[in-house]
mmCIF file of the N, C-alpha and C atoms, coordinates in Angstrom:
data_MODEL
# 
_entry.id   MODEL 
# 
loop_
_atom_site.group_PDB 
_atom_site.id 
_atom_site.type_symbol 
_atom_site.label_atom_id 
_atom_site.label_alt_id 
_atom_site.label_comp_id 
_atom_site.label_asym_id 
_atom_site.label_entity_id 
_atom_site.label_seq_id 
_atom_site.pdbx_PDB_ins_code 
_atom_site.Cartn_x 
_atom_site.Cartn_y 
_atom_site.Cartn_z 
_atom_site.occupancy 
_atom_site.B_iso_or_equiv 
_atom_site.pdbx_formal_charge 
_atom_site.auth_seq_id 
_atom_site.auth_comp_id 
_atom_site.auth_asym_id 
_atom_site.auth_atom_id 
_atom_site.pdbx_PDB_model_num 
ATOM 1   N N  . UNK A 1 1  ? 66.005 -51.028 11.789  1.00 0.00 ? 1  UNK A N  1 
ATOM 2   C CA . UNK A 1 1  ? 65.807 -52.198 12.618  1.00 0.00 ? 1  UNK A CA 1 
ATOM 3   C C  . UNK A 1 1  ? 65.839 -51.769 14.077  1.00 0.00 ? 1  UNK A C  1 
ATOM 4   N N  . UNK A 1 2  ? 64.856 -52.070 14.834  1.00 0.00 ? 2  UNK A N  1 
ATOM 5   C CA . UNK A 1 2  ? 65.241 -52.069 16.177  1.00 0.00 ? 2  UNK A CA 1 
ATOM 6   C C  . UNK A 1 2  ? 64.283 -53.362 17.017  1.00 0.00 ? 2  UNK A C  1 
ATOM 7   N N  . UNK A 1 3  ? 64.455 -53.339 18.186  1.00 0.00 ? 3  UNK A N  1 
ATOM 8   C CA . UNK A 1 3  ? 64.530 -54.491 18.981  1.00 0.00 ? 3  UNK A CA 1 
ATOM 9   C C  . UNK A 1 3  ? 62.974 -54.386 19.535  1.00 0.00 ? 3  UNK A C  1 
ATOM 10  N N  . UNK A 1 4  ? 61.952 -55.739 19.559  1.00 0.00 ? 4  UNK A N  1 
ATOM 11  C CA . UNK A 1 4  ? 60.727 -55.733 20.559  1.00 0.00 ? 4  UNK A CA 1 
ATOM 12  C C  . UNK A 1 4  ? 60.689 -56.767 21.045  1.00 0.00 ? 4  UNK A C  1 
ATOM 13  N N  . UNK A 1 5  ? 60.597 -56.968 22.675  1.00 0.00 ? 5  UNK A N  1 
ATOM 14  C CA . UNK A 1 5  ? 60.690 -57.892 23.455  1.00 0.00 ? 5  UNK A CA 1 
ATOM 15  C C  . UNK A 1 5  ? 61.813 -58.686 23.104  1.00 0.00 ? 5  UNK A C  1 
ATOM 16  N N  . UNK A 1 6  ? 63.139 -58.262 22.655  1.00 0.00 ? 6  UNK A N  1 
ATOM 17  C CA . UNK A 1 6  ? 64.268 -58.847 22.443  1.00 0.00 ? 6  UNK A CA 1 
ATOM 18  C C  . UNK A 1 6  ? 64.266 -59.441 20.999  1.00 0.00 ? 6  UNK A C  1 
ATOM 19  N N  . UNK A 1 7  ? 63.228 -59.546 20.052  1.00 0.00 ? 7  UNK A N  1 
ATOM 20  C CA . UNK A 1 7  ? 63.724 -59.762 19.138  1.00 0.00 ? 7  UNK A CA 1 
ATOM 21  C C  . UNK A 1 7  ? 63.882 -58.349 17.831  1.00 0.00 ? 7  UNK A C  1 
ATOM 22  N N  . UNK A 1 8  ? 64.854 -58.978 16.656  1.00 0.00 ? 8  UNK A N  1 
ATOM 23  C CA . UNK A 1 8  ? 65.410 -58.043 16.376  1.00 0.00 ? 8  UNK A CA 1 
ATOM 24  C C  . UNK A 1 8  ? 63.836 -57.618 14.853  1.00 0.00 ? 8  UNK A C  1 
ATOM 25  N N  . UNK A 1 9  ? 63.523 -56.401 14.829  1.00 0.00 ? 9  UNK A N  1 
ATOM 26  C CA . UNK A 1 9  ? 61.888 -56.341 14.158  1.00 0.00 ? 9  UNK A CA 1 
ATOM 27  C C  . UNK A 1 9  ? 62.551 -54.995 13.104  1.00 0.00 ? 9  UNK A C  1 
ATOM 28  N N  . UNK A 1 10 ? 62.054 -55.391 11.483  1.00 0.00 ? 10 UNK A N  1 
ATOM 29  C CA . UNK A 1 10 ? 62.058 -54.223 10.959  1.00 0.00 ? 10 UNK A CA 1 
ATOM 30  C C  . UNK A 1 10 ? 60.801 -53.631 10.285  1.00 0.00 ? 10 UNK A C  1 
ATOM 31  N N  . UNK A 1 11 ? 60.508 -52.874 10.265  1.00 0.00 ? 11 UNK A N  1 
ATOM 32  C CA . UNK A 1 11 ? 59.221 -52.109 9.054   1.00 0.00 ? 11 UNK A CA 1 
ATOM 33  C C  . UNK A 1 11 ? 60.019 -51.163 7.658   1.00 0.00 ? 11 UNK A C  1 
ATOM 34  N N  . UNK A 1 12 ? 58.907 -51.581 6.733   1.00 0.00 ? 12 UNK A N  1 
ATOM 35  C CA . UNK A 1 12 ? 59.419 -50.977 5.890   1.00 0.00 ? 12 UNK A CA 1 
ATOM 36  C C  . UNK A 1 12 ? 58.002 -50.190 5.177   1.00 0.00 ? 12 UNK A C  1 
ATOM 37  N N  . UNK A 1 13 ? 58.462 -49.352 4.319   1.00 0.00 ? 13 UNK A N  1 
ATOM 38  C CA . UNK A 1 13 ? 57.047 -48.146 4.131   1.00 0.00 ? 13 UNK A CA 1 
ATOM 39  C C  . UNK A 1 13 ? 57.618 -47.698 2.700   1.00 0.00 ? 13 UNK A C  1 
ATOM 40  N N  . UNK A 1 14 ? 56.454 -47.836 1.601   1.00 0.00 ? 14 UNK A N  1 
ATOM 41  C CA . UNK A 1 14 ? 56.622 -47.586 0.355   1.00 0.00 ? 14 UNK A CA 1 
ATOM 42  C C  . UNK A 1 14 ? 55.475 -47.071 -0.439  1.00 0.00 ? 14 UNK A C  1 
ATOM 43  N N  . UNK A 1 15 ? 55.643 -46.416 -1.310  1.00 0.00 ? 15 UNK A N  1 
ATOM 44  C CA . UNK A 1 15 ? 54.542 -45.223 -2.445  1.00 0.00 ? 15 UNK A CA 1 
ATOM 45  C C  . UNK A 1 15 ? 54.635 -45.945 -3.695  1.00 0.00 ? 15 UNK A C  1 
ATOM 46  N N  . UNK A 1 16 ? 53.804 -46.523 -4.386  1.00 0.00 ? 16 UNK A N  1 
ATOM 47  C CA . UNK A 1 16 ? 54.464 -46.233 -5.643  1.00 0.00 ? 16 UNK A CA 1 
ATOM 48  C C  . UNK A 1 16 ? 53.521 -44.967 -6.716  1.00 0.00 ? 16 UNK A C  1 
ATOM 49  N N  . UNK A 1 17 ? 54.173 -44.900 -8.017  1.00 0.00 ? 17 UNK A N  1 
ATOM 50  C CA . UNK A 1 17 ? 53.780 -43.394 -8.384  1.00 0.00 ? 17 UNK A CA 1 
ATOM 51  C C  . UNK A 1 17 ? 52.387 -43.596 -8.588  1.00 0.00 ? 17 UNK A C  1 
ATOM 52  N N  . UNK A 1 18 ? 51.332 -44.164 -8.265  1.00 0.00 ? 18 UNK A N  1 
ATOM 53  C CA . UNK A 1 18 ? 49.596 -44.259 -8.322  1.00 0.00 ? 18 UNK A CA 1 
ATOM 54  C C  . UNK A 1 18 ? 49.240 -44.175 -7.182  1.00 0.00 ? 18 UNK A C  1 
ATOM 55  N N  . UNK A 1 19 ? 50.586 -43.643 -6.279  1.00 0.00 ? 19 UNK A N  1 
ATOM 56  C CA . UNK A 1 19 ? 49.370 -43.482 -5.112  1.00 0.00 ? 19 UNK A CA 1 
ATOM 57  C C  . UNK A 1 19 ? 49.039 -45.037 -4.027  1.00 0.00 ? 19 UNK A C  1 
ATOM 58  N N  . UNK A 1 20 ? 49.563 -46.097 -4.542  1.00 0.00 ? 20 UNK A N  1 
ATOM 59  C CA . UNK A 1 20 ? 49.227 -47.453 -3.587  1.00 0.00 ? 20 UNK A CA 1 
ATOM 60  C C  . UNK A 1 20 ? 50.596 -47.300 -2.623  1.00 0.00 ? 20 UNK A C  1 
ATOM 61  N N  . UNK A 1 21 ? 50.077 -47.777 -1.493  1.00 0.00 ? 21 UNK A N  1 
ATOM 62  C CA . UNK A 1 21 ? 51.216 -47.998 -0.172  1.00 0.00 ? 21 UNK A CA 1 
ATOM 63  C C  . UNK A 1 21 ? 51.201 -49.212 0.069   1.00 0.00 ? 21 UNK A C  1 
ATOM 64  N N  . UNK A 1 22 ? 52.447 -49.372 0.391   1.00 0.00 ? 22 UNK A N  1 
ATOM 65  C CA . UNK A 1 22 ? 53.495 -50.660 0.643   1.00 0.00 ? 22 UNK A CA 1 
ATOM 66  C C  . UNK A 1 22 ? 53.316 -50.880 2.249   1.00 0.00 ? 22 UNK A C  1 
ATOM 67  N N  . UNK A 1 23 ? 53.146 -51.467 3.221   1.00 0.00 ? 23 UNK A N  1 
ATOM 68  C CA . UNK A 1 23 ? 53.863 -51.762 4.764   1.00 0.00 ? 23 UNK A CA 1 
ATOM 69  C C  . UNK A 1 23 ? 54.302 -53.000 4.773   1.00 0.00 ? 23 UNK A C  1 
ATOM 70  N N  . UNK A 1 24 ? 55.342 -53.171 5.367   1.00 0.00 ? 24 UNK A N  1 
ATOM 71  C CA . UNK A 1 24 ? 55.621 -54.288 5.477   1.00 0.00 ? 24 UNK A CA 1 
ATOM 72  C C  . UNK A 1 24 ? 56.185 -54.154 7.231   1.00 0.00 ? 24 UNK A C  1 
ATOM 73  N N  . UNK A 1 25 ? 55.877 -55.822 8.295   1.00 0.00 ? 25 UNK A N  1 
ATOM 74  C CA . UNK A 1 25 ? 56.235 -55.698 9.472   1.00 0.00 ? 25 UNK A CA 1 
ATOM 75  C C  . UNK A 1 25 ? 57.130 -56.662 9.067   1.00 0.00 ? 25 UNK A C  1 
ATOM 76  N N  . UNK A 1 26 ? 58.101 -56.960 10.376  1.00 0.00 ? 26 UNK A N  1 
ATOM 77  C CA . UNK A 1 26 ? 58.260 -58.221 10.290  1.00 0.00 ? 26 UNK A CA 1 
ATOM 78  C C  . UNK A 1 26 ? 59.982 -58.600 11.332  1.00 0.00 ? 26 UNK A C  1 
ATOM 79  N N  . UNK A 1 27 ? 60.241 -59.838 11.631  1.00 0.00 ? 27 UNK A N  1 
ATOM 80  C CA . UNK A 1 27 ? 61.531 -60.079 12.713  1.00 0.00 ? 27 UNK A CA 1 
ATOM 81  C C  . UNK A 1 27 ? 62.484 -60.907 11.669  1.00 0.00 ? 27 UNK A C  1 
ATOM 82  N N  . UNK A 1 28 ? 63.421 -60.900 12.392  1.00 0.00 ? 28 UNK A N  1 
ATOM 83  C CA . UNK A 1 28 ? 64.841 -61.755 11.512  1.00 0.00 ? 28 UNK A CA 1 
ATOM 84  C C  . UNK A 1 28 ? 64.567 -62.698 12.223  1.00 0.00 ? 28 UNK A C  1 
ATOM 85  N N  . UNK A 1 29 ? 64.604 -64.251 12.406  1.00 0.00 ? 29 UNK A N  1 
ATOM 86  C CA . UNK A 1 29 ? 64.882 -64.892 12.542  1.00 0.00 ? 29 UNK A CA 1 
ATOM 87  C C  . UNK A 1 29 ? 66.075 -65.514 12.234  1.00 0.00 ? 29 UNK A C  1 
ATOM 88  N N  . UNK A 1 30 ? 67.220 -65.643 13.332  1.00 0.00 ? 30 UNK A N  1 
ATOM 89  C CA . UNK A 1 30 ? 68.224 -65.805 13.113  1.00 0.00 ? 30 UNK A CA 1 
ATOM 90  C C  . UNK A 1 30 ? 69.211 -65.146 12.156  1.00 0.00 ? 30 UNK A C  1 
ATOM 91  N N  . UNK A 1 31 ? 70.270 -65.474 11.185  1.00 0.00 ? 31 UNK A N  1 
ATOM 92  C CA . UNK A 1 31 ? 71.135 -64.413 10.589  1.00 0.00 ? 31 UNK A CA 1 
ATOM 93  C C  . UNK A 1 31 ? 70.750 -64.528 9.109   1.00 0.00 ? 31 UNK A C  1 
ATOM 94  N N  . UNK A 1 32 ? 69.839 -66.012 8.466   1.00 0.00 ? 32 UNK A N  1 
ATOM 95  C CA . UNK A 1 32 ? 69.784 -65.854 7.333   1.00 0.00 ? 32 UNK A CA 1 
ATOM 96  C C  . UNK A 1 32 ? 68.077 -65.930 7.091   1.00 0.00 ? 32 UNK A C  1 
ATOM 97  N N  . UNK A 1 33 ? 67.171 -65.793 8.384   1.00 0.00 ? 33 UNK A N  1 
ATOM 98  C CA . UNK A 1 33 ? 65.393 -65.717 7.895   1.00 0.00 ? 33 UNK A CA 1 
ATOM 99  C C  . UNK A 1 33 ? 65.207 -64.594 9.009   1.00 0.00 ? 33 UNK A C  1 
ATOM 100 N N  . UNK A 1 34 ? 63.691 -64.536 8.134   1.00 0.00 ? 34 UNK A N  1 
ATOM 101 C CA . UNK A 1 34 ? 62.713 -63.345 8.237   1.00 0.00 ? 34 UNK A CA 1 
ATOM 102 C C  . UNK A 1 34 ? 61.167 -63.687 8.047   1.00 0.00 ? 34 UNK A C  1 
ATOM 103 N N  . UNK A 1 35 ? 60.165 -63.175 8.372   1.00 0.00 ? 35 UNK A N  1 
ATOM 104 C CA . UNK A 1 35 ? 59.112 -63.401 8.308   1.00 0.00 ? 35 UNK A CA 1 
ATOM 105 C C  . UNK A 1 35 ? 58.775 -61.868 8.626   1.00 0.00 ? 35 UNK A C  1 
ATOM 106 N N  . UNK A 1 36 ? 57.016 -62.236 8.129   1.00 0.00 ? 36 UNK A N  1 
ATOM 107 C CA . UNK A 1 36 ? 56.311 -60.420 8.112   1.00 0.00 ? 36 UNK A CA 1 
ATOM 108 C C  . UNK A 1 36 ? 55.102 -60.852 7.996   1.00 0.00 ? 36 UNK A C  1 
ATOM 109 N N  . UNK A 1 37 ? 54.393 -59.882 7.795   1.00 0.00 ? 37 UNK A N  1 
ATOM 110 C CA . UNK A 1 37 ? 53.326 -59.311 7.262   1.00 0.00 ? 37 UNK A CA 1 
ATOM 111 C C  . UNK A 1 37 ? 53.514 -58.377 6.462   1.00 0.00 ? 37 UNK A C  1 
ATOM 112 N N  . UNK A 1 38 ? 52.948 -58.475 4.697   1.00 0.00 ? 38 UNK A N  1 
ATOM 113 C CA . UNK A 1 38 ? 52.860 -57.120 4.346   1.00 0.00 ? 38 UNK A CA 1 
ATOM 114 C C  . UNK A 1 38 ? 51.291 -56.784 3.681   1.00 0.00 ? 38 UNK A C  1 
ATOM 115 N N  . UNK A 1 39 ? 51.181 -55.421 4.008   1.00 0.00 ? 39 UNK A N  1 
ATOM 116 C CA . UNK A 1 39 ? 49.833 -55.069 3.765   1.00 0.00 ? 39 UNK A CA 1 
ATOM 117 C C  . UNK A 1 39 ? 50.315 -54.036 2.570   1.00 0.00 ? 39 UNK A C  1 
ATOM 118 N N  . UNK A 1 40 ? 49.294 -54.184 1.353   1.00 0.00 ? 40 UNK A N  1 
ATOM 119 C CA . UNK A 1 40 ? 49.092 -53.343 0.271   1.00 0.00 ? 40 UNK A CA 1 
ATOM 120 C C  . UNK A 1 40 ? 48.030 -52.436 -0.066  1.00 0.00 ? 40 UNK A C  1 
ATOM 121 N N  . UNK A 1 41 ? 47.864 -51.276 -0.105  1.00 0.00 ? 41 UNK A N  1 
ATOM 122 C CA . UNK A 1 41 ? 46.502 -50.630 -0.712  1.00 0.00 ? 41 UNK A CA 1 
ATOM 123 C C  . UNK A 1 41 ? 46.869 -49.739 -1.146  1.00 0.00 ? 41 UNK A C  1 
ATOM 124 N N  . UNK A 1 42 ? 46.004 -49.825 -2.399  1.00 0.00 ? 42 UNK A N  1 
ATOM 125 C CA . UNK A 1 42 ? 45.738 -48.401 -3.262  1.00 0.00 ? 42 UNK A CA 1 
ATOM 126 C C  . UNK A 1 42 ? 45.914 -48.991 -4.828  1.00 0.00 ? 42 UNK A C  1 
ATOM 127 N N  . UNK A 1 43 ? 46.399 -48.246 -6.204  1.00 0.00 ? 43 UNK A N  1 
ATOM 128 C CA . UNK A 1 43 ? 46.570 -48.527 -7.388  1.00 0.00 ? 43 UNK A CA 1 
ATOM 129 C C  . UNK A 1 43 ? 47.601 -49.521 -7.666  1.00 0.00 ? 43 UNK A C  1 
ATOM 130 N N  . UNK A 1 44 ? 47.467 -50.134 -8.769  1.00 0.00 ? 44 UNK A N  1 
ATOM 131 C CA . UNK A 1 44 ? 48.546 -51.219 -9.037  1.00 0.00 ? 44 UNK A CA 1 
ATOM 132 C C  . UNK A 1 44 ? 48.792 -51.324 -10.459 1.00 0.00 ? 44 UNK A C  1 
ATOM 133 N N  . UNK A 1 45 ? 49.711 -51.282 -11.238 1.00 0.00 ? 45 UNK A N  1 
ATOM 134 C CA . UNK A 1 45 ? 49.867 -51.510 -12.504 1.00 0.00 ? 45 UNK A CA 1 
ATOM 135 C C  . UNK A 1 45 ? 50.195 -53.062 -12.499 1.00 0.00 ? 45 UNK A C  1 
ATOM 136 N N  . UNK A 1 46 ? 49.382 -53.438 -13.917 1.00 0.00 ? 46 UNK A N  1 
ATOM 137 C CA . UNK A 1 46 ? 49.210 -55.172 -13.892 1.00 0.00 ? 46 UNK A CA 1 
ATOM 138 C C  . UNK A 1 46 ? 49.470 -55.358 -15.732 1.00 0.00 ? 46 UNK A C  1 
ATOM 139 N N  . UNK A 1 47 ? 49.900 -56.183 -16.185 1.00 0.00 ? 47 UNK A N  1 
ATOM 140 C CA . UNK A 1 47 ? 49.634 -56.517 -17.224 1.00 0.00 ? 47 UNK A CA 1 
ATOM 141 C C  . UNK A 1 47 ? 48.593 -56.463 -18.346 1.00 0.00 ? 47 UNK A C  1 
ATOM 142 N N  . UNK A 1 48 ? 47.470 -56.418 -17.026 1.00 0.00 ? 48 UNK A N  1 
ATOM 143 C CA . UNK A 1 48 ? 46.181 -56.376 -17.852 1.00 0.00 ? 48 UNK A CA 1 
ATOM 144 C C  . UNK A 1 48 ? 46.064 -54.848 -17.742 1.00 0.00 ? 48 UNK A C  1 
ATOM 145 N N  . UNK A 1 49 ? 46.614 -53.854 -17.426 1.00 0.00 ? 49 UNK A N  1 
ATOM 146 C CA . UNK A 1 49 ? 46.368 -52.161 -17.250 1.00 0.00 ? 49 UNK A CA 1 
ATOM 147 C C  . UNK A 1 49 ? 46.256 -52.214 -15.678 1.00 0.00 ? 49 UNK A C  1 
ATOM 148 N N  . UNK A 1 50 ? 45.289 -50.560 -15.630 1.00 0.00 ? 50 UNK A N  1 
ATOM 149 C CA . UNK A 1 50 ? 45.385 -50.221 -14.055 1.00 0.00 ? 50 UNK A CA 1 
ATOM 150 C C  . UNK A 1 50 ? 44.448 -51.232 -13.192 1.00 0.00 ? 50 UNK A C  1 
ATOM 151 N N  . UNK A 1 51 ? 44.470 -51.393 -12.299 1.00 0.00 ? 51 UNK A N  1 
ATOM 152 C CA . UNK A 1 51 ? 43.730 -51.701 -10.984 1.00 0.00 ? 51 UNK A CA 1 
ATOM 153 C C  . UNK A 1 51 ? 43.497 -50.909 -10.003 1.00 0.00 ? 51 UNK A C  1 
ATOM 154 N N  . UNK A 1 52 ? 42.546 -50.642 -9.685  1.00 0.00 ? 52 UNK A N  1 
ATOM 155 C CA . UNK A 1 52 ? 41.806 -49.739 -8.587  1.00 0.00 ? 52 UNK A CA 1 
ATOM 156 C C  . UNK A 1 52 ? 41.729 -50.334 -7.360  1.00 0.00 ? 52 UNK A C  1 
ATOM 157 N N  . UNK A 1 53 ? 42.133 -49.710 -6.392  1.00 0.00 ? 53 UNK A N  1 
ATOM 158 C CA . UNK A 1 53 ? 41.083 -50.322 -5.206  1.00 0.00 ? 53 UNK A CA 1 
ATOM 159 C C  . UNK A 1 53 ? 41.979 -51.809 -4.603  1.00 0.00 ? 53 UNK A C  1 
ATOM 160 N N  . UNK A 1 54 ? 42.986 -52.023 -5.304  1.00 0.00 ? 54 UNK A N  1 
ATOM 161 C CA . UNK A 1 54 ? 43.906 -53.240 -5.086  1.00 0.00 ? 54 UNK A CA 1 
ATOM 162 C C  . UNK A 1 54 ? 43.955 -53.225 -3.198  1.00 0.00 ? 54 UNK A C  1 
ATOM 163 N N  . UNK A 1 55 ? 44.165 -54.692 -2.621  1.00 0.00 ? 55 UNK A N  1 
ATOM 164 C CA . UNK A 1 55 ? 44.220 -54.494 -1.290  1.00 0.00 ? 55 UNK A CA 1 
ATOM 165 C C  . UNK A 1 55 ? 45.060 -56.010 -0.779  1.00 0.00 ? 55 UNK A C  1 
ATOM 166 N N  . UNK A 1 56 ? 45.222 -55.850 -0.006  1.00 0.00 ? 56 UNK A N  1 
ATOM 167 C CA . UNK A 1 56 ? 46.247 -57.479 0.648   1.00 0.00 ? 56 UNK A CA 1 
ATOM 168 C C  . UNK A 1 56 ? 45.042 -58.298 1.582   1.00 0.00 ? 56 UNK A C  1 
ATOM 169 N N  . UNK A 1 57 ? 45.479 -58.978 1.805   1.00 0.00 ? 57 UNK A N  1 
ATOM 170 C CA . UNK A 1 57 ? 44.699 -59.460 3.379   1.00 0.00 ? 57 UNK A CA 1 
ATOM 171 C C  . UNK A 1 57 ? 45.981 -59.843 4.409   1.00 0.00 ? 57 UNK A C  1 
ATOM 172 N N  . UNK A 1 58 ? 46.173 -59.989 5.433   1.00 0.00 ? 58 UNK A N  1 
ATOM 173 C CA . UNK A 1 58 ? 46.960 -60.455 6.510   1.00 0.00 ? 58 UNK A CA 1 
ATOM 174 C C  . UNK A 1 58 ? 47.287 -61.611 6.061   1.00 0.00 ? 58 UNK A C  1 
ATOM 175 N N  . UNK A 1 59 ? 48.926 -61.809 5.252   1.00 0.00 ? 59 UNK A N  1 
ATOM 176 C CA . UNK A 1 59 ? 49.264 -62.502 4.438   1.00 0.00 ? 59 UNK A CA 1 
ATOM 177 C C  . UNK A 1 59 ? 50.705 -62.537 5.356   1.00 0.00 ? 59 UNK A C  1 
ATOM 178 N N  . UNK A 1 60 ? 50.730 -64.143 6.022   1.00 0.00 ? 60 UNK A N  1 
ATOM 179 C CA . UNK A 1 60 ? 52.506 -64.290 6.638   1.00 0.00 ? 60 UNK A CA 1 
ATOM 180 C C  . UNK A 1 60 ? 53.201 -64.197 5.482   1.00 0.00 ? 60 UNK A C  1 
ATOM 181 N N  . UNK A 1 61 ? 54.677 -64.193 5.303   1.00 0.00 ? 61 UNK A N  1 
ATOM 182 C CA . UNK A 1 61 ? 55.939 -64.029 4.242   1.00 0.00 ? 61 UNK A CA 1 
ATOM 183 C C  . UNK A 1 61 ? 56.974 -64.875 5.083   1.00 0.00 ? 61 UNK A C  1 
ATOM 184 N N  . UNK A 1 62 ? 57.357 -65.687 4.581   1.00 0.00 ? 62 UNK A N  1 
ATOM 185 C CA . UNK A 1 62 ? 58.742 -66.172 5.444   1.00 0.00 ? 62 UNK A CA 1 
ATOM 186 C C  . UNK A 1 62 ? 60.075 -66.211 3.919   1.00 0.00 ? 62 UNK A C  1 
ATOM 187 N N  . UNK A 1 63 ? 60.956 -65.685 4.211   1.00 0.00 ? 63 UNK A N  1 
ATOM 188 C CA . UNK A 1 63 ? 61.853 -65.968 3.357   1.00 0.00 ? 63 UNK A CA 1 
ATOM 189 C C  . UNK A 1 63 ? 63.343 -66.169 4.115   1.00 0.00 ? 63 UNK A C  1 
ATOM 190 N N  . UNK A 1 64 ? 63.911 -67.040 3.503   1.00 0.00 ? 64 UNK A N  1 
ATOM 191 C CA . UNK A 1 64 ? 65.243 -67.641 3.647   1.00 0.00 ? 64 UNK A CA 1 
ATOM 192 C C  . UNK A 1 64 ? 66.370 -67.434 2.928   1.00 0.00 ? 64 UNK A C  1 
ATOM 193 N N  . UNK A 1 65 ? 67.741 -67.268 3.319   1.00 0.00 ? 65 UNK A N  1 
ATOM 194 C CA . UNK A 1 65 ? 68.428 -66.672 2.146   1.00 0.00 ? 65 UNK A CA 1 
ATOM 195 C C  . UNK A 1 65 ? 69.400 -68.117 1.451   1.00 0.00 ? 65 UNK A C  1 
ATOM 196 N N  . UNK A 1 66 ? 69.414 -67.897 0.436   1.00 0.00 ? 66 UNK A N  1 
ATOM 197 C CA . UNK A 1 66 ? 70.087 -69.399 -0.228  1.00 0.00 ? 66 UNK A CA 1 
ATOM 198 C C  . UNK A 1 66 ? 70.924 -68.717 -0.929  1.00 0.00 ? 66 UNK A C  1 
ATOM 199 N N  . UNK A 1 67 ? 72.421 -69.630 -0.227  1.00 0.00 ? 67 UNK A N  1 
ATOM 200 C CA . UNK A 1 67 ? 73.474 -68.882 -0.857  1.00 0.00 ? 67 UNK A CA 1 
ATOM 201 C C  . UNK A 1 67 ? 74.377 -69.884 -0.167  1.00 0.00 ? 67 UNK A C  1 
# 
């Protein structure tokens, strides 16, 4: 985590074993939300078998913690 234009921003960066990458951006909002962007590309294992070529589009995320 570190700080842009004062708010508090993390990234996160992931493989899985086919080769597809994970990014995810995104700020805390306050102590219990968050919001992002995450972008996906590459292979994906699905129910229905492999997927090729899998991709995201510029997709917001907001999550809240309930507890």
């Amino acid at each position: 985590m570190f700080r842009s234009n004062g708010l508090p921003v993390f990234k996160l960066h992931g493989q899985n074993s086919f080769g597809g990458v994970l990014k995810v951006v995104g700020i805390f909002r306050g102590h219990d939300h968050a919001r992002g962007f995450p972008n996906f590309q590459g292979t994906l294992a699905t129910n229905a078998g492999i997927k090729h070529g899998c991709q995201t589009f510029h997709q917001l995320w907001s999550a809240k913690h309930a507890g």
